[in-house]
Backbone bond lengths (Angstrom), bond angles and torsions (degrees), N, CA, C in turn:
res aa  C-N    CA-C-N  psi(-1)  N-CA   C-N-CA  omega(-1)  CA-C   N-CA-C  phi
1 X - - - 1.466 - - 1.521 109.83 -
2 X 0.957 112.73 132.70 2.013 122.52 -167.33 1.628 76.84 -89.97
3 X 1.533 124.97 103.59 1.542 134.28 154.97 1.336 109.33 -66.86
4 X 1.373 149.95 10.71 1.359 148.69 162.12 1.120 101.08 -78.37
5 X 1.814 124.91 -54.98 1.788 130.40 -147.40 1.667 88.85 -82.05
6 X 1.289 118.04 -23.95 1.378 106.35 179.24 1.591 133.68 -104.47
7 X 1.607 107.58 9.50 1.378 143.09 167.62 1.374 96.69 -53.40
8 X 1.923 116.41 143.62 1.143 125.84 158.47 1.455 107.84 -74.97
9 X 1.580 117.86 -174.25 1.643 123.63 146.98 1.408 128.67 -73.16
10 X 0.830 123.42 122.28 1.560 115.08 175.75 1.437 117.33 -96.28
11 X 1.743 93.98 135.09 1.588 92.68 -150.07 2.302 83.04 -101.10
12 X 1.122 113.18 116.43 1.367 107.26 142.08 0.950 164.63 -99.40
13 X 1.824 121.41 135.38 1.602 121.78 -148.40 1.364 107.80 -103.50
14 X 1.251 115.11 106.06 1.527 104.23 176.88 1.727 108.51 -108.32
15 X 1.797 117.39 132.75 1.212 119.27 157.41 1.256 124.66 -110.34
16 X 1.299 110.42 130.40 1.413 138.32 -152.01 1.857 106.49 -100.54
17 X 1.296 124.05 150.98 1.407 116.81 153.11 1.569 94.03 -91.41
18 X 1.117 137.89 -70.51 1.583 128.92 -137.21 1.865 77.28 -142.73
19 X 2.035 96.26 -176.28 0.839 104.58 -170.31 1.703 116.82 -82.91
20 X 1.261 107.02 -36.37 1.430 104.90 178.54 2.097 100.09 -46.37
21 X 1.340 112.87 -71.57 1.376 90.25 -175.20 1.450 133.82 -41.69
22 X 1.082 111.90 -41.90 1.662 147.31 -166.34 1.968 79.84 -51.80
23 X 1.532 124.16 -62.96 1.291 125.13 -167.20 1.655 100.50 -67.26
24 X 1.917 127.12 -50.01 1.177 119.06 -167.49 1.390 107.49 -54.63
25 X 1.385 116.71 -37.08 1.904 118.13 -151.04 1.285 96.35 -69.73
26 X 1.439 121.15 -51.39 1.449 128.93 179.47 1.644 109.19 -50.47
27 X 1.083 135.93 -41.65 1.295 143.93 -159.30 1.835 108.33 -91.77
28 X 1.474 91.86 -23.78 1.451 108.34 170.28 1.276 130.12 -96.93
29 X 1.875 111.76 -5.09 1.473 105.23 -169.42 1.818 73.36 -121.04
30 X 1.419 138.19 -0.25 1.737 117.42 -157.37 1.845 83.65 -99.22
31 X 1.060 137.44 -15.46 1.750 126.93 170.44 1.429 101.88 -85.03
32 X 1.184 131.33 -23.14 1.278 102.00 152.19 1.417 138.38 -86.87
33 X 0.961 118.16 -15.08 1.195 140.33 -159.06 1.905 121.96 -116.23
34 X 1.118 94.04 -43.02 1.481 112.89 176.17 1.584 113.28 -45.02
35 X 1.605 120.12 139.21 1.383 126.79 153.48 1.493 125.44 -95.63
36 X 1.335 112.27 121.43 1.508 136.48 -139.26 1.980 68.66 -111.95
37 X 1.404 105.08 125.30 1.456 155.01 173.89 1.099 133.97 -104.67
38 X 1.333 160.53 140.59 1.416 143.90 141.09 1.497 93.05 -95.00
39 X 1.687 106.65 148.87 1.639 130.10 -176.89 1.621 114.28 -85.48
40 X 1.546 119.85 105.60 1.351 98.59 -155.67 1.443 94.92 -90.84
41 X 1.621 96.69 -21.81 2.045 101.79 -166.25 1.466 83.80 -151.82
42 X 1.975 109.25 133.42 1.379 122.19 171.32 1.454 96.02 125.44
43 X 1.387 117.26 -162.59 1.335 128.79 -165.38 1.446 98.41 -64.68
44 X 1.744 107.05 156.66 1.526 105.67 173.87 1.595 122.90 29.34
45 X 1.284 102.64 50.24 1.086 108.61 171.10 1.864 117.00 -60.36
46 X 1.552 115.36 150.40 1.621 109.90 -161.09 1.454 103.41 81.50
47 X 1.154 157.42 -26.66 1.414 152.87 -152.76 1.427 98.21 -118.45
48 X 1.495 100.51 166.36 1.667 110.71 -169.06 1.469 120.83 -110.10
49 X 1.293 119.19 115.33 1.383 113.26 -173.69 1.958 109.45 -86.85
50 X 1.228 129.36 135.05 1.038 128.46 133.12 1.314 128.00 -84.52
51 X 1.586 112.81 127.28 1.841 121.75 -152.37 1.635 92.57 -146.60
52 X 1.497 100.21 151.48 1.551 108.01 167.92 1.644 87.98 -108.78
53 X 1.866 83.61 146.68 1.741 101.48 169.30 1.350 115.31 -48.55
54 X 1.054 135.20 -77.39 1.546 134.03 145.14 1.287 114.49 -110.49
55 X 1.523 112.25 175.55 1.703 108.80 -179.52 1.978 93.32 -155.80
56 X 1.053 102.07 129.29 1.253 104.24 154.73 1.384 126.94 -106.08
57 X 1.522 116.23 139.65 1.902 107.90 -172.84 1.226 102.33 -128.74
58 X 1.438 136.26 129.68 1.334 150.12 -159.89 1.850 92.68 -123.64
59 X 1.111 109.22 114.06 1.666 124.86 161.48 1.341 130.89 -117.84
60 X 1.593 113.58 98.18 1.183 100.81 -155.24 1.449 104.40 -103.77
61 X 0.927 130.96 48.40 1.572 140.93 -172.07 1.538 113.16 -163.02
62 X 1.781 124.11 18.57 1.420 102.03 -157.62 1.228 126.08 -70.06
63 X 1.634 122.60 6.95 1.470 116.95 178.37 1.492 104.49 -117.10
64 X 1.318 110.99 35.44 1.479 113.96 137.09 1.928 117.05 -66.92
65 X 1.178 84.78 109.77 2.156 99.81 176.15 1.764 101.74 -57.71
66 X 1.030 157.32 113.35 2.065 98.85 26.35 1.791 90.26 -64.37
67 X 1.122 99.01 -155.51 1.243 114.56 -176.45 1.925 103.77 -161.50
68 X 1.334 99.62 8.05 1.844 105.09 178.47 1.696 87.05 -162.31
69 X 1.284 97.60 169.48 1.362 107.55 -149.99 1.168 126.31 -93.99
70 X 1.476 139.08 119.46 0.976 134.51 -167.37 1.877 128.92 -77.91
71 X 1.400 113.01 81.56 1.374 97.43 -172.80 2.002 117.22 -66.81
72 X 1.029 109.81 160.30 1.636 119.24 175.10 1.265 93.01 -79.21
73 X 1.562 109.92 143.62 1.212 127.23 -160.23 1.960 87.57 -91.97
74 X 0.895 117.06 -41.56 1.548 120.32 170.60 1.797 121.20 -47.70
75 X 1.280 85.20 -10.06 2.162 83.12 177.33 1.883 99.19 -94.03
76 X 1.376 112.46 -23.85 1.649 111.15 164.17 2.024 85.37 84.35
77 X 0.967 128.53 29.39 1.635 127.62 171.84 1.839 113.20 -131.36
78 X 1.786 105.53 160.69 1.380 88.56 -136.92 1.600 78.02 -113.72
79 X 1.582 86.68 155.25 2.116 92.77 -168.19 1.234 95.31 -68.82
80 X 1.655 109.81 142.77 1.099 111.56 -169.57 1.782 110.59 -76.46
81 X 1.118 129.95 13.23 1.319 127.79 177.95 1.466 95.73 -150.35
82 X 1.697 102.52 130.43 1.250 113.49 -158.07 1.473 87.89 -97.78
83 X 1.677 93.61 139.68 1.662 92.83 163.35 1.519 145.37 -20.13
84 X 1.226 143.08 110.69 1.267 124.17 -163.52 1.293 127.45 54.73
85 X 1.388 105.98 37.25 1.775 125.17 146.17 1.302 114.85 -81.15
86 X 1.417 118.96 -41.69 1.360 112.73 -167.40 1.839 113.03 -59.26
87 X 1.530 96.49 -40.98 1.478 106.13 -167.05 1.143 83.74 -47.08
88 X 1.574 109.46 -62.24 1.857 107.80 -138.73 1.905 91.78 -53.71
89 X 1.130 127.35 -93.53 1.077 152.46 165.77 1.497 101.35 8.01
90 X 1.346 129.36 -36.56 1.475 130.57 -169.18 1.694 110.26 -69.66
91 X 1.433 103.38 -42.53 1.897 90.55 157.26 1.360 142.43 -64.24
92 X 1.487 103.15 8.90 1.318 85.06 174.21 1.596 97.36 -138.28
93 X 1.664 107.96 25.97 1.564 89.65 142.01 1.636 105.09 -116.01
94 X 1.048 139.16 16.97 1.550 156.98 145.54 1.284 136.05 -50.30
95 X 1.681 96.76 -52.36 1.545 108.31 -173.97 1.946 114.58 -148.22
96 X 1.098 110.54 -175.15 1.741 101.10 -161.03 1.516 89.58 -96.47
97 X 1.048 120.42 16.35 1.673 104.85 164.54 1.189 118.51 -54.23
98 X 1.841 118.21 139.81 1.314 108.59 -171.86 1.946 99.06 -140.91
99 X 1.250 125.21 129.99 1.546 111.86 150.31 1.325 117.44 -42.35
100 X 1.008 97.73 160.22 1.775 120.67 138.90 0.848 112.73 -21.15
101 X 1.723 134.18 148.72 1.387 120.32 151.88 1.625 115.05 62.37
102 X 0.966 135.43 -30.60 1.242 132.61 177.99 1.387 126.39 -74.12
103 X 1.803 108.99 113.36 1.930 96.12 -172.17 1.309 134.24 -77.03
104 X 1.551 87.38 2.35 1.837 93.06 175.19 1.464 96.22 169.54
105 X 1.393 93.69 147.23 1.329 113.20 149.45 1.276 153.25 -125.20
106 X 1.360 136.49 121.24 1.457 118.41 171.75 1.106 122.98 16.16
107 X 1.415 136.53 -70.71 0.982 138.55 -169.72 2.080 142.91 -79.26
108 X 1.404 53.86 -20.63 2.203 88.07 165.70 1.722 99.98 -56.51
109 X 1.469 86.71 -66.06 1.624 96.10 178.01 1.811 126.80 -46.67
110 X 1.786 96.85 -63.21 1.225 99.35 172.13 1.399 142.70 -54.00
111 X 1.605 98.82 -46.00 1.479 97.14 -164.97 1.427 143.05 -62.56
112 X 1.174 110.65 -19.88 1.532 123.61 165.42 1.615 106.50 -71.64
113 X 1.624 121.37 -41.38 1.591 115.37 158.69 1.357 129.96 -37.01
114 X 1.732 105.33 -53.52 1.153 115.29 165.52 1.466 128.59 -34.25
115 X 1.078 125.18 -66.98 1.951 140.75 161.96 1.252 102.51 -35.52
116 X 1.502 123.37 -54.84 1.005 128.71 -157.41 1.536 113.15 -76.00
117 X 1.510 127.88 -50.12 1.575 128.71 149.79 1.549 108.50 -56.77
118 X 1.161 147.43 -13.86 1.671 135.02 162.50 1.561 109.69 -66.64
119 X 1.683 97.49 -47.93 1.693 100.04 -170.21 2.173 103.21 -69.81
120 X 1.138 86.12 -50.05 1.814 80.61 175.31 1.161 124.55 -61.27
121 X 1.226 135.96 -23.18 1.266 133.34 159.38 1.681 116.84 -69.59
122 X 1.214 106.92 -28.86 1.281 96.29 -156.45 2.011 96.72 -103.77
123 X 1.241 96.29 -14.91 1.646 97.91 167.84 1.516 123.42 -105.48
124 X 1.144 101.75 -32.79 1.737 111.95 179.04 1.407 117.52 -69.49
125 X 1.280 106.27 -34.47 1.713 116.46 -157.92 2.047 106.51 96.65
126 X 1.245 73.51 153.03 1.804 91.70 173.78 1.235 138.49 -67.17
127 X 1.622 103.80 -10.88 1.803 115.08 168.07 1.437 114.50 -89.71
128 X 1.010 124.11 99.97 1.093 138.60 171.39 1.825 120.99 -168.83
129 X 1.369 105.45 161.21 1.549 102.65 -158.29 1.275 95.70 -127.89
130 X 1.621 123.42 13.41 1.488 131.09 -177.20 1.825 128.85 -92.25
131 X 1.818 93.55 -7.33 1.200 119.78 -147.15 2.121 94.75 -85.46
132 X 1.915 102.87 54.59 1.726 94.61 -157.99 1.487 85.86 -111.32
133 X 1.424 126.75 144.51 1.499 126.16 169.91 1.982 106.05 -106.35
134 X 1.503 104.69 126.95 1.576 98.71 -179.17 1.274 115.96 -101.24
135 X 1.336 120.72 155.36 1.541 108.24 -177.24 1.601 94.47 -118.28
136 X 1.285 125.50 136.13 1.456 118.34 174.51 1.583 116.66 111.97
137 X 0.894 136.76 140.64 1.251 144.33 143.39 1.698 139.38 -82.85
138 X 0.862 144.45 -140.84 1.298 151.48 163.79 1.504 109.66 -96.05
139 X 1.425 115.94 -56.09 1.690 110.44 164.97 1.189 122.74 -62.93
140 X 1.309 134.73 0.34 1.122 118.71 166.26 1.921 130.37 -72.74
141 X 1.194 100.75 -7.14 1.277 127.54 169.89 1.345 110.05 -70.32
142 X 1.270 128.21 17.32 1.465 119.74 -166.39 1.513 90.08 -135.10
143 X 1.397 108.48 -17.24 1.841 111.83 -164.36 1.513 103.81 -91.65
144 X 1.567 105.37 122.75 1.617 103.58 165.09 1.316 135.41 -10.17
145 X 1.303 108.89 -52.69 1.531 124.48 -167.04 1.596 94.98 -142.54
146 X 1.712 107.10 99.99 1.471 128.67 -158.29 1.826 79.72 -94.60
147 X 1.231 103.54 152.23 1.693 105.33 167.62 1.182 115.06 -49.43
148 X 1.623 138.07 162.92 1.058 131.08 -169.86 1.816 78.82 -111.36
149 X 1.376 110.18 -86.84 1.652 102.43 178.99 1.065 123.65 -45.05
150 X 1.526 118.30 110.53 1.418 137.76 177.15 1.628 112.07 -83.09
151 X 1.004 110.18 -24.82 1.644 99.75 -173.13 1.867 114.06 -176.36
152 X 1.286 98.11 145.57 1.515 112.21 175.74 1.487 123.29 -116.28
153 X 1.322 122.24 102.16 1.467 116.49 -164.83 2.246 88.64 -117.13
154 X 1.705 87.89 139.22 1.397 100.38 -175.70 1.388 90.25 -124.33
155 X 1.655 116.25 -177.14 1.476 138.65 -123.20 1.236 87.72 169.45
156 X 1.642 127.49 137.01 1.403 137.25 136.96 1.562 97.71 -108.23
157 X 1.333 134.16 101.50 1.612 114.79 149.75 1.170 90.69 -131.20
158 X 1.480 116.34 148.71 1.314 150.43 159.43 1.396 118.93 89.45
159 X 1.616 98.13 22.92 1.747 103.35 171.22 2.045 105.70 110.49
160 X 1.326 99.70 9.56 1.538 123.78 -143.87 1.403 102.18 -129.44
161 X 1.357 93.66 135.65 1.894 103.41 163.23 1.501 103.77 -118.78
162 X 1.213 96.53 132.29 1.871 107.80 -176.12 1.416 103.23 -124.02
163 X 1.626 106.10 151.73 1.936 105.28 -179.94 1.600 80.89 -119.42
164 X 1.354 91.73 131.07 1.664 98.72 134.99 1.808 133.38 -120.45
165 X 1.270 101.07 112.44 1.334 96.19 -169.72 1.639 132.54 -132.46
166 X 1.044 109.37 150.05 1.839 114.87 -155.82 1.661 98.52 -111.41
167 X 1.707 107.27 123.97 1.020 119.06 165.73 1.963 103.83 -94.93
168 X 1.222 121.92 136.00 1.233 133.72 163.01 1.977 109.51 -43.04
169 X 1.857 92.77 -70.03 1.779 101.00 175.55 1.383 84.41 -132.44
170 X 1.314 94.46 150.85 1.516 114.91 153.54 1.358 141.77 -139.55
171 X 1.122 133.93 105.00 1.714 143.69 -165.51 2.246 72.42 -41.29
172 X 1.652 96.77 156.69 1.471 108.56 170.78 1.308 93.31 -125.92
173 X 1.104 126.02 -12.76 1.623 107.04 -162.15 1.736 84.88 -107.59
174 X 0.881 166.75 -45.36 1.893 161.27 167.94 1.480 106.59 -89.54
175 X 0.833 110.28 -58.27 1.674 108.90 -165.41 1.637 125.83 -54.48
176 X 1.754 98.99 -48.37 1.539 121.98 173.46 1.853 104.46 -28.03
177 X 1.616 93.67 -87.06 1.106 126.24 -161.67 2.002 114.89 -55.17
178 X 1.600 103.92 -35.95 1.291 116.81 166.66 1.128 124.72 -80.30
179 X 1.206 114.93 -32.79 1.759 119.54 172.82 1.843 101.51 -68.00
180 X 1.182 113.08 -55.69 1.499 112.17 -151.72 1.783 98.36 -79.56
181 X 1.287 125.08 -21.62 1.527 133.05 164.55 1.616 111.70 -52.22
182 X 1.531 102.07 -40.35 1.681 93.65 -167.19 1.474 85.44 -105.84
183 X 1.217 155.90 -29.57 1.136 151.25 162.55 2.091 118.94 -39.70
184 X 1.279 92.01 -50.63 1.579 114.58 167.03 2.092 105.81 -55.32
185 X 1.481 103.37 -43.67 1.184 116.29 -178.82 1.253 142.86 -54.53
186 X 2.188 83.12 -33.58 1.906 112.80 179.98 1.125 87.85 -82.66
187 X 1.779 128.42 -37.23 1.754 115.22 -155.46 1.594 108.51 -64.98
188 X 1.484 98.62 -41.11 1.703 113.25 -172.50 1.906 106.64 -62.92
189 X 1.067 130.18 -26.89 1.298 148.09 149.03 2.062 130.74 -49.40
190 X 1.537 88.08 -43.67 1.255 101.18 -173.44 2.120 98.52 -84.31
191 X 1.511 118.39 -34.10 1.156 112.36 -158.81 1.618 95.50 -82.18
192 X 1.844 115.02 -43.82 1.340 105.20 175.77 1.449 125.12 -36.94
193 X 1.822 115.49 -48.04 1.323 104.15 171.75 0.676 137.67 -93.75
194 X 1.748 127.73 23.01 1.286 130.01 139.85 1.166 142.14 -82.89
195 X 1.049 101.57 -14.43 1.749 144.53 176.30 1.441 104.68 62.72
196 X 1.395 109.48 82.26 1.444 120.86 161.88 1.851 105.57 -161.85
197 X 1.316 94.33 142.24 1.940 102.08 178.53 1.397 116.69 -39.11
198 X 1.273 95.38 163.92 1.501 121.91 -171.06 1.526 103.35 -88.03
199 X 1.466 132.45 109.78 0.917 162.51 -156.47 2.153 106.34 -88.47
200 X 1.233 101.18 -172.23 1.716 119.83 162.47 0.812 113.91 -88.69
201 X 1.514 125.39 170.70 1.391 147.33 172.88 1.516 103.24 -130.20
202 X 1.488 96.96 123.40 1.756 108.79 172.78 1.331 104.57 -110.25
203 X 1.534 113.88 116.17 1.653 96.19 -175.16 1.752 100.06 -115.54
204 X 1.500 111.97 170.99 1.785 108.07 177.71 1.546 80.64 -157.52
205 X 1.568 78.53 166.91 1.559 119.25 172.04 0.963 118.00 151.11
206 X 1.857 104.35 142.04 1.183 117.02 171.71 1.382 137.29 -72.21
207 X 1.157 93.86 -4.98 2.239 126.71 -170.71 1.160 114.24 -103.32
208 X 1.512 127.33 5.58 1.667 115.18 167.03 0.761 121.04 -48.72
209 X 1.597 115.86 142.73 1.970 87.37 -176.60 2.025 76.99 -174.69
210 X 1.813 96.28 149.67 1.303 88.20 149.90 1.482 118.67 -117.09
211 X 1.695 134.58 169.37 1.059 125.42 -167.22 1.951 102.97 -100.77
212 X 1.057 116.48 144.78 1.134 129.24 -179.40 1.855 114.65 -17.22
213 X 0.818 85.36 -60.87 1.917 102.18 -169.92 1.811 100.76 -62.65
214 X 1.570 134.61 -7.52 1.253 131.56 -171.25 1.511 107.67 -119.39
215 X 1.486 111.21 13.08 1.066 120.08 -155.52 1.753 92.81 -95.53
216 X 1.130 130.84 -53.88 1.416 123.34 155.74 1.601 118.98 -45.92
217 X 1.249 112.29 -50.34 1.844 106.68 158.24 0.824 126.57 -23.43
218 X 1.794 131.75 -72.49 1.447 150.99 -169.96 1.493 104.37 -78.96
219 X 1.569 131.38 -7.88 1.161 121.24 159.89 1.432 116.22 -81.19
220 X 1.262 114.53 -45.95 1.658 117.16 160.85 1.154 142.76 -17.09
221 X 1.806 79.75 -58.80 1.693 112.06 -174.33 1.662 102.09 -72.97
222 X 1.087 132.70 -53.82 1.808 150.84 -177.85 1.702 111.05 -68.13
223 X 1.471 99.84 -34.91 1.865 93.70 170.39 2.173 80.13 89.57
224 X 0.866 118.82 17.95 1.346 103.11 -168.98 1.606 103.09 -110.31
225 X 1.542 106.50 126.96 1.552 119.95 167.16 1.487 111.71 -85.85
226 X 1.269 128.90 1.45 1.480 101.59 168.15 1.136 118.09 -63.93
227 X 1.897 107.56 143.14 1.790 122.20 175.61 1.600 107.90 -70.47
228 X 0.999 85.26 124.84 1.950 99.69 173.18 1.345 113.75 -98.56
């Protein structure tokens, strides 16, 4: 009996204090744990992803500063988010600014959501389960490179605005840590003008994954000799 074809998914729960851990634990439990792939269609296609079946990550502190990850200057490897990326990068999951060439952005999607969860919270009241921002349409399924973040669903309980939000795929070794920094960034934004605290971050996906070439990286980074 092939015990793989008849294997469930394994769903993993990681709890986090802040974001720098929230990125190490993941990066430290997906070499053990991870299913190693070749990419037949999507990024780096031909190349090998290591991915968890799903993963859930609970951060209950994410605007504890840093807010991206601090590597030790003694491992001689380079943080995966360079100083003052996040800023730049934060307009365009904010607002409909777009490059050149670019088929979309984050922010195309969001920003009219954005107003729209400030004004409902702040006129409706806080009970409600409507308060979800989507990124994407139905045609986006037709585009090479479909958004990876599909959606932002918030929560006020306990004086608190909380995101929970689902990436489709997600690079772990750049993407993780840069997405959820400027994401952490809109929340800290969104609660001021509603005027209630800065909440958790619930993040998912079925697409964690690291890409072949970071796979000696994240062993570095973890102190970990398992063969990948």
């Amino acid at each position: 009996m092939n015990t793989k074809m008849n294997q469930g998914l394994h769903i993993e729960n990681i709890e986090a204090r802040d974001l720098p851990d929230a990125w190490f634990q993941c990066v430290y439990h997906i070499i053990e744990k991870g299913h190693t792939y070749t990419i037949e269609r999507g990024s780096y296609e031909g190349q090998k992803r290591l991915e968890f079946d799903f993963v859930v990550v609970r951060i209950k502190y994410p605007g504890v500063r840093p807010i991206i990850p601090d590597i030790p200057p003694s491992l001689g490897i380079p943080n995966p988010v360079e100083p003052g990326y996040v800023e730049e990068y934060l307009p365009y999951l904010m607002t409909s600014a777009r490059r050149p060439n670019e088929e979309y952005t984050y922010g195309q999607y969001l920003e009219p959501q954005i107003q729209e969860v400030i004004r409902m919270y702040k006129e409706d009241g806080h009970g409600t389960n409507q308060a979800y921002m989507t990124v994407g349409d139905p045609s986006t399924i037709y585009l090479n490179d479909p958004p990876c973040l599909r959606g932002i669903d918030t929560r006020i309980r306990y004086g608190k605005l909380h995101f929970m939000v689902y990436f489709r795929s997600w690079d772990l070794w750049n993407g993780f840590p840069a997405n959820l920094a400027a994401i952490q960034m809109l929340k800290e934004y969104m609660a001021q003008e509603i005027g209630v605290g800065d909440g958790e971050i619930i993040a998912s996906s079925k697409g964690l994954h690291l890409y072949d070439y970071a796979w000696e990286l994240a062993k570095l980074r973890t102190m970990k000799v398992a063969k990948l």
